[in-house]
N, C-alpha and C positions, 0 to 999 in steps of 0.2 A: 860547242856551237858549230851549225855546219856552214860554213861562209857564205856567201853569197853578195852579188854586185848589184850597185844602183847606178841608173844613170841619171842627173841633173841638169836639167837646159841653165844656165847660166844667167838668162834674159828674164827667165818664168819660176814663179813657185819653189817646190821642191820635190824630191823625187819620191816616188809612191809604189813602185814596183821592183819585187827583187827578184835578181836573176839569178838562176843555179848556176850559171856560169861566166867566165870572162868572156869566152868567145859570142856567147848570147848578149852581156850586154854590151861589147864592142858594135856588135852585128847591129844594135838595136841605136847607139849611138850613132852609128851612119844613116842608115833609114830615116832618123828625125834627123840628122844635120842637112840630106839632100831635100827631102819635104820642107825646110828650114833652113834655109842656107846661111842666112844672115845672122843665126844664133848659134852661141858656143856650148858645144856638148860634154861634160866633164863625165868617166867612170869612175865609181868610187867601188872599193874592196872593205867589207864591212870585215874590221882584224878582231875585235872584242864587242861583247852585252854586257853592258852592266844596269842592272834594274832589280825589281823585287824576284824574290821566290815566287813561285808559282803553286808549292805547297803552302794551302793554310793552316796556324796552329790552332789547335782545338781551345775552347773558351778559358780551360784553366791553365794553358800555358800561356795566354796573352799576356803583356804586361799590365801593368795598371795605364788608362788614359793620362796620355798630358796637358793641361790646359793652356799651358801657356801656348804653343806651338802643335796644334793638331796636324798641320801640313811635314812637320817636322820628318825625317825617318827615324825611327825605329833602331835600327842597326846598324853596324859603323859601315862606311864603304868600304869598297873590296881598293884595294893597295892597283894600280896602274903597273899593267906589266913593262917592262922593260924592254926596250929593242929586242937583245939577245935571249926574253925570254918568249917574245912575239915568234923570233926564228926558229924557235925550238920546238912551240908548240906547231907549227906549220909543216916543221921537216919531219912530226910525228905522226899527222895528216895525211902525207905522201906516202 
């Protein structure tokens, strides 16, 4: 995953755009806090995705349909990394 920052007004919505960097979305956190002063601007650092593949399997690898639970997944979830294994992918990054 290649990281990437959001910034979030606090007052409004949610946030909708990602930034390749921290300095960009700091940069970008001040900009709307002066245009805004009265609302509070939070950076977020996106550390993990977790969601479907993006490879689809071809029709005879599908499973069979479920009826009870068509919204259901599929697949087991992926296991939540661990602090120290969040640091390790980060310092592998660098």
């Amino acid at each position: 995953m290649t990281p990437y920052w959001m910034v979030w007004n606090k007052n409004k919505g949610r946030p909708r755009v990602r930034h390749a960097t921290l300095e960009i979305a700091v940069g970008e956190a001040e900009r709307l806090s002066a245009k805004d002063p009265l609302c509070t601007f939070v950076v977020f650092e996106a550390i993990q995705e977790i969601g479907p593949k993006i490879e689809r399997p071809s029709e005879s690898d599908k499973p069979p349909k479920e009826t009870n639970h068509p919204k259901k997944c599929k697949t087991e979830p992926k296991s939540p990394l661990t602090l120290a294994q969040i640091r390790q992918e980060k310092q592998k990054q660098s």
